[in-house]
VEXDREN-2710 file (C-alpha; in Angstrom, 1 decimal):
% VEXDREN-2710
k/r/px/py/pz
1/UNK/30.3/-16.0/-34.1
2/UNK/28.3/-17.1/-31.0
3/UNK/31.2/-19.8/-30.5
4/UNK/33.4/-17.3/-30.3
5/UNK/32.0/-15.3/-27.7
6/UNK/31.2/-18.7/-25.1
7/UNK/34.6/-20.3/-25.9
8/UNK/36.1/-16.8/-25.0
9/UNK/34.6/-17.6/-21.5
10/UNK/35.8/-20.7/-21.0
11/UNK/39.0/-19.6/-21.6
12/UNK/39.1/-17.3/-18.8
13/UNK/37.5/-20.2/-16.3
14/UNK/34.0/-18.9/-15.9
15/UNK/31.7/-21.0/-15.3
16/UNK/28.5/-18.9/-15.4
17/UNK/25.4/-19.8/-17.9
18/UNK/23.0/-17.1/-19.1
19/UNK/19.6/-17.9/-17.9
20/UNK/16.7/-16.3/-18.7
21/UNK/13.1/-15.1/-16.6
22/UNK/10.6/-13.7/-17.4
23/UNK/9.1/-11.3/-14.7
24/UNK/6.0/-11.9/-13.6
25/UNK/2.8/-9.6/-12.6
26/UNK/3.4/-8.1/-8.8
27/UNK/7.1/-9.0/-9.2
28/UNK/9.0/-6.4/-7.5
29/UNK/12.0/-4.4/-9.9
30/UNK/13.6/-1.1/-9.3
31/UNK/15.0/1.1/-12.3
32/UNK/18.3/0.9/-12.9
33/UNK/18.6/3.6/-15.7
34/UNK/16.4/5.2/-18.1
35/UNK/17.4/6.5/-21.5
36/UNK/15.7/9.3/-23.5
37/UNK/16.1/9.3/-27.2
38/UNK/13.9/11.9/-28.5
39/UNK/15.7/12.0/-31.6
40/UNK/14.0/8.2/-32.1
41/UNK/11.6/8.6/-30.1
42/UNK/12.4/5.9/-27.6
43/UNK/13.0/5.5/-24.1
44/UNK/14.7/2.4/-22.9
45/UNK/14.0/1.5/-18.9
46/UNK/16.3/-0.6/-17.6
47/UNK/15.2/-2.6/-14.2
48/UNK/16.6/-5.1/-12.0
49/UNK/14.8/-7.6/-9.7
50/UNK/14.5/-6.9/-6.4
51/UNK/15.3/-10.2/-4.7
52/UNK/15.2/-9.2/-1.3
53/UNK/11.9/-7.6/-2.1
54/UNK/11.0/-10.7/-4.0
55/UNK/12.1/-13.0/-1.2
56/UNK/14.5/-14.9/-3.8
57/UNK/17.2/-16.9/-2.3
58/UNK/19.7/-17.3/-4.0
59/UNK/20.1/-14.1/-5.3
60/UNK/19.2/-13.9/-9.0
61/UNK/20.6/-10.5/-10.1
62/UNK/17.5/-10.6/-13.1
63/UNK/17.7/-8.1/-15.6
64/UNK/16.2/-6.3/-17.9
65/UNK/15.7/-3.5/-20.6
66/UNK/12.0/-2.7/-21.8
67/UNK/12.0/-0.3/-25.2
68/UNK/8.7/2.2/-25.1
69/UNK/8.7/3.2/-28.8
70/UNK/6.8/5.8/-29.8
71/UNK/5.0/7.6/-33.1
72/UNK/7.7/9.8/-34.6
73/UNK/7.7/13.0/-33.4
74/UNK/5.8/12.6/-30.1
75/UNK/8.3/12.8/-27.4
76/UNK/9.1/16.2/-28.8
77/UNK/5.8/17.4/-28.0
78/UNK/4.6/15.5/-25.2
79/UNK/4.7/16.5/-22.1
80/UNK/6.3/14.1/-18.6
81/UNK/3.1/13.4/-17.4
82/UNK/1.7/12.0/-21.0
83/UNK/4.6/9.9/-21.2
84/UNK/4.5/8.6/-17.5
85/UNK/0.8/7.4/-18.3
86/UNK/1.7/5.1/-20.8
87/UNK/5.0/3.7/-18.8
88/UNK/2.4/3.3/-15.8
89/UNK/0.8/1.0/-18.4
90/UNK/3.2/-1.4/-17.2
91/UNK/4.7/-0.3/-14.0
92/UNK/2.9/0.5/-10.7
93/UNK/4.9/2.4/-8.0
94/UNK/5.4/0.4/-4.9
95/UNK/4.8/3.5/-2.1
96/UNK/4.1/1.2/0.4
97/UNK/6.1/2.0/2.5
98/UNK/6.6/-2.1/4.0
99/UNK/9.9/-3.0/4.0
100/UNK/12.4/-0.4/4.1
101/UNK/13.8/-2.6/0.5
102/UNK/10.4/-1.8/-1.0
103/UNK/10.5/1.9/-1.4
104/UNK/10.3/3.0/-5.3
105/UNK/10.3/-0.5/-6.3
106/UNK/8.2/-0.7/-9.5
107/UNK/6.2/-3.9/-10.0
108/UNK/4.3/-5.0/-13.3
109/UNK/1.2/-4.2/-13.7
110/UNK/0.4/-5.8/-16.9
111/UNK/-1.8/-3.5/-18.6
112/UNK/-2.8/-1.7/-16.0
113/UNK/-5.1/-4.5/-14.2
114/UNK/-3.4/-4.3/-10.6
115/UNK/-6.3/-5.3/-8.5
116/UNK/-7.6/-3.8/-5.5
117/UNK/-5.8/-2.8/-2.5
118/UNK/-6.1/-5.3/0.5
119/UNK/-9.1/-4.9/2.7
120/UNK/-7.1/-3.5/5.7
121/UNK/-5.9/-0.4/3.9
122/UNK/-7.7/2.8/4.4
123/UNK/-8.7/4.2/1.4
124/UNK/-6.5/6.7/-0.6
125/UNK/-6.4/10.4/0.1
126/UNK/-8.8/12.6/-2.0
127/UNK/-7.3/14.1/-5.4
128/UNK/-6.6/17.5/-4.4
129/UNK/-5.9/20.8/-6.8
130/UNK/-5.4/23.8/-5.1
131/UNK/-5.2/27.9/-6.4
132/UNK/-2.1/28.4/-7.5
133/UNK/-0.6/24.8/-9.0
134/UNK/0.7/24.0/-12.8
135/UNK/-0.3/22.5/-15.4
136/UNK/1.7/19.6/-14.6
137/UNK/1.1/19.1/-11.1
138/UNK/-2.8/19.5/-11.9
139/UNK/-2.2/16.8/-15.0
140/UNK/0.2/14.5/-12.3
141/UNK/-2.8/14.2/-10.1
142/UNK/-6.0/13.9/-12.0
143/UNK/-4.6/12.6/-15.4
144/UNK/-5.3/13.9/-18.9
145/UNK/-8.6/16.1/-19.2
146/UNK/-11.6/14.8/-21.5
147/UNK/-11.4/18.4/-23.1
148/UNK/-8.6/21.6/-22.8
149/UNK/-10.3/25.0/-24.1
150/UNK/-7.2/27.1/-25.0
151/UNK/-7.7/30.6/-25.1
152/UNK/-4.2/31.9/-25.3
153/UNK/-3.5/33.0/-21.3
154/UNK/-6.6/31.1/-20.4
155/UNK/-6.6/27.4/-20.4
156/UNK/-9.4/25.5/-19.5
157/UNK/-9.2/21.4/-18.5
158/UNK/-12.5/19.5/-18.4
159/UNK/-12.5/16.6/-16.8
160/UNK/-15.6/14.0/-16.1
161/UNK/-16.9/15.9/-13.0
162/UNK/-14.8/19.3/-12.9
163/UNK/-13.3/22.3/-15.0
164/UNK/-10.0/23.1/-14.1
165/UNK/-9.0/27.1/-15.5
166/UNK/-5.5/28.2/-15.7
167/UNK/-4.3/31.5/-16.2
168/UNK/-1.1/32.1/-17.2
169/UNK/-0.5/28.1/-16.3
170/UNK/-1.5/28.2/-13.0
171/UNK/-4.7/27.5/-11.9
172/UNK/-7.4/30.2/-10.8
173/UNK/-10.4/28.5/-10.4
174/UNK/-12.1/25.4/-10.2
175/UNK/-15.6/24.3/-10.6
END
């Protein structure tokens, strides 16, 4: 019933065609809406390009939905920053800071191969975990541990070149 729908437009004058891009690696988006479907495990990410970002004169208004789709059951028991590692698979945060257009743009990162930053940037800040954080915040900024020794009130998170201990979900020491 395609014919339907496109002779349904022509009726009412418009003269707009659907066109179709496919976003590139470095391309700047921002989110437009994110849906959670736990119940199919799914979320759908919905992004728009940023032409201004993008330098793209005319604007283009692109658009897009991406589906994550994961193994049943694992959005019931994963936690945000597990699920924030495999969308980063894809998406780089544009923290820049540039172009006042530019902040919390995403861009495509393509499997995760973004490249270095330019020469002229100092490097990043050292990871820092302090007494007293979560879980998450400790999982946010050194990613998933190698190794977590649960021991009821006592967690411990192992990582390449550190142990991480929480009591009670916060952390008490570090070596």
């Amino acid at each position: 019933m395609m014919k339907g729908i496109g002779h349904a437009f022509s009726k009412f004058g418009s003269s707009k065609q659907q066109t179709t891009h496919l976003f590139q690696v470095g391309e700047k988006v921002y989110p437009s809406r994110i849906d959670v479907n736990q119940a199919n495990d799914k979320i759908t990410l919905g992004i728009v390009a940023c032409d201004s970002c993008n330098n793209t004169n005319p604007p283009t208004f692109f658009k897009a939905d991406l589906i994550f789709q994961f193994a049943k059951g694992y959005l019931a028991t994963a936690n945000p920053p597990q699920v924030m590692d495999i969308i980063a698979q894809v998406f780089t945060v544009d923290d820049s800071g540039g172009q006042q257009d530019q902040g919390g743009a995403a861009q495509g990162n393509q499997g995760g191969q973004g490249g270095p930053p330019p020469a002229n940037q100092p490097p990043p800040p050292p990871q820092t975990i302090q007494l007293g954080q979560t879980i998450d915040e400790v999982v946010a900024t050194l990613g998933q541990p190698d190794k977590i020794v649960n021991l009821g009130a006592k967690q411990i998170y192992v990582y390449k070149d550190l142990k991480v201990t929480f009591l009670k979900g916060k952390v008490s020491d570090v070596q």
